[in-house]
C-alpha positions, -999 to +999 in steps of 0.1 A: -431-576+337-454-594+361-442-595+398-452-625+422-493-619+426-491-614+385-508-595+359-531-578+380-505-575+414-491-541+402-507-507+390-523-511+356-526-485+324-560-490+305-559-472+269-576-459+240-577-440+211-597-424+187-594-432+147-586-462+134-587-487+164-623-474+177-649-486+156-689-473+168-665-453+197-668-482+220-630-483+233-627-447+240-660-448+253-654-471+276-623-456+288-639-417+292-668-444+318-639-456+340-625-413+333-661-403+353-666-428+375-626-434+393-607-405+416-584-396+389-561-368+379-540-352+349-502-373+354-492-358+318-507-345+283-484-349+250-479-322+232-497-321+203-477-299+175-449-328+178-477-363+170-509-346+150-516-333+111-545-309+124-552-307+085-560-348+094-573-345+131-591-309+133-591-288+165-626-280+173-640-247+190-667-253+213-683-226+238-681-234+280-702-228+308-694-195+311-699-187+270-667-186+264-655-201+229-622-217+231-604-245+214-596-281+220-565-297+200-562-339+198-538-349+219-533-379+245-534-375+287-524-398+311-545-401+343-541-415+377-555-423+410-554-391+432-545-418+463-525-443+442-529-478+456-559-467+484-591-486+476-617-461+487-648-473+502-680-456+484-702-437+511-737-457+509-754-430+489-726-431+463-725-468+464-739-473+429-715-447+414-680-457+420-655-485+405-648-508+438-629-540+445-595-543+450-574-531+420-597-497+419-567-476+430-545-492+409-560-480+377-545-451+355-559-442+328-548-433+290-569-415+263-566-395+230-565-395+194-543-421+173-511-402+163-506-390+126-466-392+128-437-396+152-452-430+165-421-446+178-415-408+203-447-409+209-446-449+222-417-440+242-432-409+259-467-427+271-445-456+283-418-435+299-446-416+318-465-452+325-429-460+342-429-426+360-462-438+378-446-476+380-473-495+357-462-528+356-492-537+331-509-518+304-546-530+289-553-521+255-589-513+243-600-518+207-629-522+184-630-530+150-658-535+122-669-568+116-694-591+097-715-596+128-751-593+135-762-565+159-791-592+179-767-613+192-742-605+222-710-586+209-678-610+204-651-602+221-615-612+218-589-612+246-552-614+233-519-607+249-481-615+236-472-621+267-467-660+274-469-653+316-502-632+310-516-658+285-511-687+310-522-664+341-554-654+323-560-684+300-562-661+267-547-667+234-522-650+216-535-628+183-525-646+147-534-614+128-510-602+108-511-568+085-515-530+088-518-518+124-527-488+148-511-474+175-521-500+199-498-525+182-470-496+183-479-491+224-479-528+230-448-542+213-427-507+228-441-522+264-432-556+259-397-544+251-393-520+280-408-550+303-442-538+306-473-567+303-499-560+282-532-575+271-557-566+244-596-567+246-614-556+213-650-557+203-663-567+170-689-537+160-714-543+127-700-531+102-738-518+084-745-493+113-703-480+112-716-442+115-729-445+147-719-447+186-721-483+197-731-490+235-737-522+234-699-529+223-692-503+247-710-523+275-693-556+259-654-537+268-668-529+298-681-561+314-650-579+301-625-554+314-645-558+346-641-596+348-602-594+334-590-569+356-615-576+390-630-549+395-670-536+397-680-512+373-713-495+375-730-493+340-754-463+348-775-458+317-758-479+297-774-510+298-810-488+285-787-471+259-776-504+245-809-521+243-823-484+225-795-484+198-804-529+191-842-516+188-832-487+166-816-509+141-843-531+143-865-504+131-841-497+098-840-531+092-877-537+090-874-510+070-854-521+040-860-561+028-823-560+016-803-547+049-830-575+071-822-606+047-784-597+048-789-598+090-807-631+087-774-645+074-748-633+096-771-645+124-773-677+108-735-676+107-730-667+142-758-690+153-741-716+137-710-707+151-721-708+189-742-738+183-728-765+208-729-793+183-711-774+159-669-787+156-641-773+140-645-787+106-685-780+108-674-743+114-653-740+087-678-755+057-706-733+069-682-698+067-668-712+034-703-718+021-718-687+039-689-665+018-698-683-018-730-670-011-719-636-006-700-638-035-727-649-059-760-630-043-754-594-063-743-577-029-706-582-034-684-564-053-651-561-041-623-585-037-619-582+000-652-591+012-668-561+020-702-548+004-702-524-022-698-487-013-689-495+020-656-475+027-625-485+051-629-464+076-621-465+115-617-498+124-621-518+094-587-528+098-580-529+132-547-546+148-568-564+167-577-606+156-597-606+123-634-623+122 
């Protein structure tokens, strides 16, 4: 559903989970940023006993400010702007600290941990509530894990089903096909009920999977900023992101193997970026680049992935496959 100024005329729902479509932590990390930086209040929380297997997704007991212990269950909340559709004008001290620009009080916000059952309620309750608050477009967050070198800028891929949003924004539609998250769920339930959507995902190295990524955070970030036209401070960010490059850096001077396997997925990628480089001279380099990885010892599964290295979060994201 896009009125006459399009996409980005009405009130727009930015989401993210935890679990499988959150590789490195970037798109829920991303989302909790706009969370503490936007005027923004509680519209509605699911409740958890009716979406989550707590034997699968744990509560955890943590202790407050005041030392008291108490417990946090997953769940999902919806927020919104306190003032919907005000665009607030940062005092001068502030300045630095606040989302501006002129969809800033049009943003609501969605965050939480990916379902374990009852997906098709669970679409229709977010999108009932996105309704409620008359969200006329919804912007999907993902990451995924990826063969991609942690030196060179982050790819992202901007998708939508949506043939008015695609021509609007100039994006392409997703050709993936296979297992998905709850973001395909959210997406195809809002299409259907008339809601736009779009999808941004991040591809996060796969070799440092156990950690936070902020560079692929910062990569959601600046592209949500440009898509949706709007300023986003980065705060620390920008210093996290260049600390968590140089700490790989320091493993992979560190271990001959993890270093030469880097040296070829920057060769890859450079290759890939290279302005000379066509379609067909794309193609023969990835087919040679994965004979090579088939033949060099480090291989040993059928799906392309090194040995030992398990399918966790984001491995197999519904996002576009690289």
């Amino acid at each position: 559903m896009t009125d006459g100024n399009g996409f980005l005329g009405g009130r727009l729902l930015v989401v993210a989970f935890e679990g499988w479509n959150d590789a490195g932590e970037a798109a829920t990390g991303a989302v909790r940023a706009l969370k503490d930086l936007l005027d923004v209040e509680m519209i509605t929380e699911v409740d958890p006993e009716l979406y989550f297997d707590y034997q699968f997704n744990r509560p955890t007991v943590s202790t407050n400010e005041d030392g008291v212990r108490t417990i946090g269950w997953p769940g999902a909340i919806m927020y919104g702007p306190t003032t919907p559709g005000v665009v607030t004008v940062p005092l001068a001290e502030d300045a630095e600290l606040r989302v501006s620009g002129t969809n800033a009080g049009n943003i609501y916000l969605l965050i939480g941990t990916e379902p374990s059952r009852s997906w098709k309620s669970f679409a229709a309750e977010i999108l009932d509530a996105a309704l409620a608050a008359d969200v006329s477009g919804v912007v999907f967050l993902g990451a995924m894990l990826a063969d991609v070198p942690h030196t060179r800028p982050i790819s992202i891929f901007v998708s939508s089903d949506n043939a008015q949003v695609r021509a609007e924004l100039q994006i392409e539609r997703s050709n993936y096909e296979g297992p998905v998250g709850i973001l395909s769920v959210l997406s195809d339930a809002a299409e259907t009920m008339g809601i736009s959507t779009l999808s941004i995902w991040a591809s996060v190295p796969h070799y440092v999977h156990n950690a936070p990524s902020p560079k692929a955070m910062l990569a959601l970030i600046d592209k949500l900023e440009e898509v949706i036209d709007v300023v986003i401070p980065r705060g620390a960010l920008v210093t996290e992101a260049a600390e968590w490059e140089t700490g790989i850096d320091v493993l992979a001077g560190e271990d001959e193997e993890m270093a030469a396997y880097i040296a070829q997925l920057e060769q890859a990628r450079d290759t890939v970026d290279s302005p000379e480089a066509s379609g067909e001279a794309i193609a023969q380099e990835f087919e040679k680049y994965l004979r090579k990885r088939g033949t060099d010892g480090r291989e040993g599964r059928a799906d392309g992935r090194p040995d030992g290295r398990p399918d966790g979060p984001g491995s197999r994201p519904d996002g576009p496959r690289h």
